[in-house]
Backbone as CSV, one residue per row, in Angstrom:
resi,resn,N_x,N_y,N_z,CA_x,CA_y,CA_z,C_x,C_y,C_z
1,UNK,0.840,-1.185,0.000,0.000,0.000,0.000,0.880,1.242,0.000
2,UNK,0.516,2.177,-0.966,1.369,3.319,-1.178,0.878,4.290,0.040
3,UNK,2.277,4.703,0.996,1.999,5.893,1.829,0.949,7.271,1.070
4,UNK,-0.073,7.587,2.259,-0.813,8.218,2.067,-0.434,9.756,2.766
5,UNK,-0.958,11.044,2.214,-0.927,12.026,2.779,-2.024,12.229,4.031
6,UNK,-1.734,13.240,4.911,-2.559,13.406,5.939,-3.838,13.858,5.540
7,UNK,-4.179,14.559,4.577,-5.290,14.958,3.761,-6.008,13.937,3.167
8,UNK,-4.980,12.812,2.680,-6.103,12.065,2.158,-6.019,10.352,3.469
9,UNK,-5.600,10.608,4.057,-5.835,9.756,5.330,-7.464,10.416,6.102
10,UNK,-7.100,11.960,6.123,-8.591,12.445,6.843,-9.761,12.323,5.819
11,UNK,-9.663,12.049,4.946,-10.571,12.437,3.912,-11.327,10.494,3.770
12,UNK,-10.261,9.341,4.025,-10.533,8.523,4.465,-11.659,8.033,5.757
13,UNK,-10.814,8.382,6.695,-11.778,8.298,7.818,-12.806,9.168,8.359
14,UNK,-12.741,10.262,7.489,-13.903,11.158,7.997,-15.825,10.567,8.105
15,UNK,-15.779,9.770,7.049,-17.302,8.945,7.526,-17.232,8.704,8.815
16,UNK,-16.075,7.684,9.232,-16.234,7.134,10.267,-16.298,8.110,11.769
17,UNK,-16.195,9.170,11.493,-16.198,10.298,12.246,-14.493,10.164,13.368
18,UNK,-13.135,9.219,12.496,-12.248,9.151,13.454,-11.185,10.207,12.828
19,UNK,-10.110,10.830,13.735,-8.849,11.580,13.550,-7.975,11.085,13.025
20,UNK,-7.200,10.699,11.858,-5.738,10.010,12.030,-4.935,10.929,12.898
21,UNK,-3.910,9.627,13.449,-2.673,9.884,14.280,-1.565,10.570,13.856
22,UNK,-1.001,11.373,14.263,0.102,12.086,13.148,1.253,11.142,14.798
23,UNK,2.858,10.479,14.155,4.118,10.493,14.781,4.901,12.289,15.006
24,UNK,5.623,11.669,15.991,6.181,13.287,16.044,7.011,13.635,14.863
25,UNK,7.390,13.007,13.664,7.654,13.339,12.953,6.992,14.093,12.017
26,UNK,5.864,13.523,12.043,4.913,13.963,11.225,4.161,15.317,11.641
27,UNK,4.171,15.614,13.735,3.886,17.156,14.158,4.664,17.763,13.845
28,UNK,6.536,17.429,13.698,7.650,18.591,13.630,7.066,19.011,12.175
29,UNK,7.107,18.125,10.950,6.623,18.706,9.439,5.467,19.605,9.384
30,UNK,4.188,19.314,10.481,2.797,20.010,10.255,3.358,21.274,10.733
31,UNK,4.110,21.607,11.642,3.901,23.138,12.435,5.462,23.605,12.019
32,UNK,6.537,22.586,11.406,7.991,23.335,11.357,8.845,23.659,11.990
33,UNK,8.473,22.474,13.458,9.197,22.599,14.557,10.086,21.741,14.499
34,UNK,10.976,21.328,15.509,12.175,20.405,15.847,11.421,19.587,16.970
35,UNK,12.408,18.463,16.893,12.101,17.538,18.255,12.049,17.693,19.715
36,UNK,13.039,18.869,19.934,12.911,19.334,21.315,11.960,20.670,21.120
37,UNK,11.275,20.706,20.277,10.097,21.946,20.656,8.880,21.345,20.758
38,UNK,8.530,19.741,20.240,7.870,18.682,20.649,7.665,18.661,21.715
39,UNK,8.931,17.895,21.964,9.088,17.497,23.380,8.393,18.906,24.544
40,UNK,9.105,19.468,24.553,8.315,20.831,25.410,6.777,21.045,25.501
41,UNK,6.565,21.210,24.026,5.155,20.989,24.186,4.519,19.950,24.765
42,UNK,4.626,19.200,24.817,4.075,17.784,25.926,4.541,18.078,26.746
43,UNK,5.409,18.559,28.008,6.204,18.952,28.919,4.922,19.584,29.310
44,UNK,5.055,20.655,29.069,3.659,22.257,29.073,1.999,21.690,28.936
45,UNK,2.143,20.255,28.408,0.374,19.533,28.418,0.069,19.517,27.063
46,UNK,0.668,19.805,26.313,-0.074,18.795,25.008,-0.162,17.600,24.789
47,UNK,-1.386,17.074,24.338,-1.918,16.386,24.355,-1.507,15.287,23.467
48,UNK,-1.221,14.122,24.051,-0.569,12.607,23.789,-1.458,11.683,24.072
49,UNK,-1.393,10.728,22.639,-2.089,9.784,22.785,-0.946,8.367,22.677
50,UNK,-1.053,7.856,23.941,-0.078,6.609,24.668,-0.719,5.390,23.369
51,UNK,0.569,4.780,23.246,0.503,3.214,22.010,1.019,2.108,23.109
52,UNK,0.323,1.394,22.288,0.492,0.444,22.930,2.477,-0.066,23.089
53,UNK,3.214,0.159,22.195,4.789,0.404,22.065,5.346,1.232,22.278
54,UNK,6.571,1.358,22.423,7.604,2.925,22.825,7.062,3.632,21.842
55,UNK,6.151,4.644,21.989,6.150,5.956,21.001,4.626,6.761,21.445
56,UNK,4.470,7.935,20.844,3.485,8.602,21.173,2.948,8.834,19.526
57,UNK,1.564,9.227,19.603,1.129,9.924,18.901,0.055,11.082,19.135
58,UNK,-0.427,11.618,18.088,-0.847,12.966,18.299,-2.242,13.833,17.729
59,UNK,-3.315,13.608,18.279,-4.700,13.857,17.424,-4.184,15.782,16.930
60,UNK,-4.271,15.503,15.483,-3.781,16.896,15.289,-5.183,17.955,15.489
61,UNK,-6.469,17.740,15.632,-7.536,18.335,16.025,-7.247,18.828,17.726
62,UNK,-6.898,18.050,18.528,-6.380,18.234,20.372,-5.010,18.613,20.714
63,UNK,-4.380,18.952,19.307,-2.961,20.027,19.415,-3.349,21.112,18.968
64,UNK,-4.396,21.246,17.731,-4.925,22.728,17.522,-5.798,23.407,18.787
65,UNK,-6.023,22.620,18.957,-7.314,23.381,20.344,-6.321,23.903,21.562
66,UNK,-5.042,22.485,21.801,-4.234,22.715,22.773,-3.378,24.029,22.402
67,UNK,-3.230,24.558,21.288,-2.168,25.837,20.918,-3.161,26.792,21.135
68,UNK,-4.354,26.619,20.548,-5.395,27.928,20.474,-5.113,28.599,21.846
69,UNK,-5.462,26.972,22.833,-5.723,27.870,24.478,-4.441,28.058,24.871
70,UNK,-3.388,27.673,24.176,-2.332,28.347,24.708,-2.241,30.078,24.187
71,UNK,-2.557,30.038,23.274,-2.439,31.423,22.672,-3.190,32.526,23.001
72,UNK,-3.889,31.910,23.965,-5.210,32.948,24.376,-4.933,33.531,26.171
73,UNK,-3.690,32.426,26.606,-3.768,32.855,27.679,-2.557,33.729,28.120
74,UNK,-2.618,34.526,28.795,-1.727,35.915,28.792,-0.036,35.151,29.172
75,UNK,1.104,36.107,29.118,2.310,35.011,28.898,2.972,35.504,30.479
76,UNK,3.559,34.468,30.880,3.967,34.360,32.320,4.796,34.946,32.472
């Protein structure tokens, strides 16, 4: 099966009303960050979804919401 884009992965499961998982590789490419600006962000409470194996993944719908309310709240 030929790797799919995230667009057409959502465009897949959207009947089913589910999110695909983005790897942190795949958050550093969506937003243009590095691995330790990842990492931080989960540090600070973004939101991780635990696998069943060593690794995390990442509902990219509950990282947008998680940045929004970061962005809304005044800076320390």
């Amino acid at each position: 099966m030929a790797t799919q884009t995230l667009a057409e992965r959502s465009k897949t499961l959207a009947p089913t009303g589910l999110t695909p998982l983005l790897t942190t590789a795949q958050l550093m490419a969506l937003y243009g960050v590095s691995n330790w600006t990842v990492n931080e962000w989960v540090k600070r409470g973004c939101p991780v979804e635990p696998t069943a194996f060593r690794g995390r993944r990442f509902n990219p719908d509950a990282v947008r919401a998680w940045m929004a309310e970061q962005s809304a709240q005044p800076a320390a």
